[in-house]
C-alpha positions in Angstrom: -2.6 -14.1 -20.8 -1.5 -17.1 -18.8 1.4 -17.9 -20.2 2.4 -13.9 -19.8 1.5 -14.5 -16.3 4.2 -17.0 -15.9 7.0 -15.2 -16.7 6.4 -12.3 -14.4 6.7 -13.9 -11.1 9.9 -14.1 -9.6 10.8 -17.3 -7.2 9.6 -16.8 -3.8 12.7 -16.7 -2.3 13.1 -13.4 -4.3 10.4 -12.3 -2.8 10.8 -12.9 0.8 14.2 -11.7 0.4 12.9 -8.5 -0.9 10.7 -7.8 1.8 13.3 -8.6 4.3 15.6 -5.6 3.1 12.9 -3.6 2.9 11.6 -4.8 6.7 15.4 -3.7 7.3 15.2 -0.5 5.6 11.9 0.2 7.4 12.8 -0.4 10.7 16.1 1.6 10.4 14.0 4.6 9.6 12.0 4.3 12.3 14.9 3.9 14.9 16.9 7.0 13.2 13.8 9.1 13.5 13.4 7.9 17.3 16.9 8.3 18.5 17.3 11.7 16.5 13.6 13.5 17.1 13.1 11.5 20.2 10.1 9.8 18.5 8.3 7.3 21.0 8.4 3.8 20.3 4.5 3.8 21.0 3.9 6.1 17.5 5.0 2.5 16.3 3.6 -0.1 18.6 0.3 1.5 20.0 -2.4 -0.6 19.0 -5.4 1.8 20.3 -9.2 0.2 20.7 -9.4 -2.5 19.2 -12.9 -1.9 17.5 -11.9 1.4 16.5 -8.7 0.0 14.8 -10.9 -2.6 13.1 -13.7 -0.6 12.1 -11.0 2.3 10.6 -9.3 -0.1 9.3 -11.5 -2.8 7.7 -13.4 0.8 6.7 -10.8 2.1 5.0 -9.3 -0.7 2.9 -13.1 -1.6 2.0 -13.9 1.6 1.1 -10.2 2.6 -1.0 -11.0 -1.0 -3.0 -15.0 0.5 -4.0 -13.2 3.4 -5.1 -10.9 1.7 -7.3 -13.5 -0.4 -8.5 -16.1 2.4 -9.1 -12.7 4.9 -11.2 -12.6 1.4 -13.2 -15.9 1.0 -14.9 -16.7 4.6 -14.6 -13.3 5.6 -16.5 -10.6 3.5 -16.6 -11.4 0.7 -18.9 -12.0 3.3 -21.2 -8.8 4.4 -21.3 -5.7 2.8 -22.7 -4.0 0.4 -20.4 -0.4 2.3 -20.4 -2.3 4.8 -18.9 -3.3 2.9 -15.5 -2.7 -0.7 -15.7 0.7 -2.2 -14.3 1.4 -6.2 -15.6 3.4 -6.7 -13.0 0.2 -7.3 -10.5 -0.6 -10.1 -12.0 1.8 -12.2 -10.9 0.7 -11.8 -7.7 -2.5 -13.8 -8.9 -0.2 -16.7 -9.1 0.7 -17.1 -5.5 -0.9 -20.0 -3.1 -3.6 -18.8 -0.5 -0.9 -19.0 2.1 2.1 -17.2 0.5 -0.1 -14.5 -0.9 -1.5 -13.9 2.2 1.9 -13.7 4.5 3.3 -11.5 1.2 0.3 -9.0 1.5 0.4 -9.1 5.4 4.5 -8.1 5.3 4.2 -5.5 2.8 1.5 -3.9 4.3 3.4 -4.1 8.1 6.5 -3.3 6.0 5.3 0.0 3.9 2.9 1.5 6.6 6.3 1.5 8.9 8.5 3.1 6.7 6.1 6.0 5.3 3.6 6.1 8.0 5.4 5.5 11.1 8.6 7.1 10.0 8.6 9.3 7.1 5.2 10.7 7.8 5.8 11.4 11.4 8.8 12.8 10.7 7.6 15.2 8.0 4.8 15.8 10.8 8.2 16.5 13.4 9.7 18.7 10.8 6.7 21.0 9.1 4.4 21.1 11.8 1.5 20.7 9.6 -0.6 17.5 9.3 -2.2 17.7 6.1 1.5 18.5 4.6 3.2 15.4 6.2 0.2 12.8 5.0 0.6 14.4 1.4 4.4 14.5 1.6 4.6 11.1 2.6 1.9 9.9 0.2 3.9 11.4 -2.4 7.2 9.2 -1.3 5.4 6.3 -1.2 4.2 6.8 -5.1 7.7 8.0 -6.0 8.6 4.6 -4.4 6.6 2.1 -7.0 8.6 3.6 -9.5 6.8 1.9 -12.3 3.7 3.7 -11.3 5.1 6.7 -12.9 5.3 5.9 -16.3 1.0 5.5 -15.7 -0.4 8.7 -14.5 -3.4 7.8 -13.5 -2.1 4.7 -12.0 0.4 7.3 -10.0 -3.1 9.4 -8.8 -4.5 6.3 -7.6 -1.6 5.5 -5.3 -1.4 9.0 -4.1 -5.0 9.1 -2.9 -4.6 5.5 -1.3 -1.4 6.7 0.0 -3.0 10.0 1.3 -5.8 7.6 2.6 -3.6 5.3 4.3 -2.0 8.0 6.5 -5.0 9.9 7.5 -6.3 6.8 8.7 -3.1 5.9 11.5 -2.7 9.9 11.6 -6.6 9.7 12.9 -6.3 6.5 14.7 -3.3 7.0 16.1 -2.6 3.1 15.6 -0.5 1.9 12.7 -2.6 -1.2 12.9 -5.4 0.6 11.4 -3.1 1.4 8.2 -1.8 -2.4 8.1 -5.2 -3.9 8.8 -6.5 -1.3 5.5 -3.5 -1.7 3.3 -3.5 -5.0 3.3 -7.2 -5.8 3.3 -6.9 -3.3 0.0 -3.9 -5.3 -1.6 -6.0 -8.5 -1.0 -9.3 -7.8 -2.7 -7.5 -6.4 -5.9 -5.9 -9.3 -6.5 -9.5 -11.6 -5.5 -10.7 -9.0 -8.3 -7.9 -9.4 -10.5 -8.4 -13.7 -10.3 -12.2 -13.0 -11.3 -11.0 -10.9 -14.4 -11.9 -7.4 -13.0 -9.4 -4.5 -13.3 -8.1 -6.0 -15.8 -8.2 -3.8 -19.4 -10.4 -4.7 -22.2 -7.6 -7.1 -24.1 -6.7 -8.8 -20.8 -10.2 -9.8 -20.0 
């Protein structure tokens, strides 16, 4: 498995790169659904109480990472892996403390811009319904990690963490409680995946 491992992460620079367009991409949403539905900036920077932000959020991502944990030994181990398990997550296992935890910290600030803050209030702008916009925008934000959808269960998973994700700032009203869970989630699975869980049957 290690030397599988090896092959599947790409230079850092890649990396960074990659989460620099998709910064780009994310705060261009945002702006074109401010200027054109007069969206306030504050559905982007309001931080809200701070222990309600931190409870929600270290809550959340706690909570969404049990009930990955839970799905696996209850059910998914059993299952083939091309059913729910993606490779390309462990390369992330490979990363330093440091760069892991400024790459999990961006593409949770990143994603949570563009389909909470934009997308998702911008669904909310145009339907008028809340439930609709969370699970519209949940559902963009699984069609987004394309390779989930070749796994189907792996594609439920990130619908219900999606859907998760946006109750949470849609509840909170802070899109620091969806960071502060969406990353805290990101980083255990990978702790989990160095300690050989969540990993199928031939992998472990």
């Amino acid at each position: 498995m290690e030397e599988a491992k090896s092959h599947l992460l790409p230079p850092l620079w890649v990396l960074y790169l990659g989460q620099a367009l998709l910064g780009a991409l994310a705060f261009a949403a945002f702006w074109w659904v401010h200027t054109r539905y007069h969206l306030p900036w504050e559905a982007l920077t309001r931080v809200g109480p701070p222990g309600q932000v931190l409870a929600f959020g270290i809550g959340g991502g706690a909570g969404l990472i049990a009930f990955v944990a839970a799905t696996y030994f209850l059910l998914l181990r059993r299952l083939p892996e091309r059913f729910w398990f993606d490779p390309a997550v462990l390369a992330l296992t490979e990363l330093s403390g440091l760069h892991l935890f400024f790459l999990l910290l961006l593409t949770a600030l990143i994603e949570e811009t563009l389909f909470r803050a934009a997308l998702q209030n911008l669904l909310l702008l145009r339907l008028g319904s809340v439930p609709v916009a969370i699970g519209a925008a949940a559902a963009l934000f699984t069609g987004a990690h394309l390779r989930y959808l070749a796994r189907p269960l792996l594609a439920g998973m990130a619908l219900i963490l999606g859907g998760a994700l946006g109750w949470l700032y849609w509840y909170t009203g802070s899109l620091w409680t969806a960071v502060i869970a969406h990353f805290l989630y990101d980083l255990l699975a990978v702790q989990l995946l160095k300690k050989g869980w969540l990993l199928p049957k031939e992998a472990d």
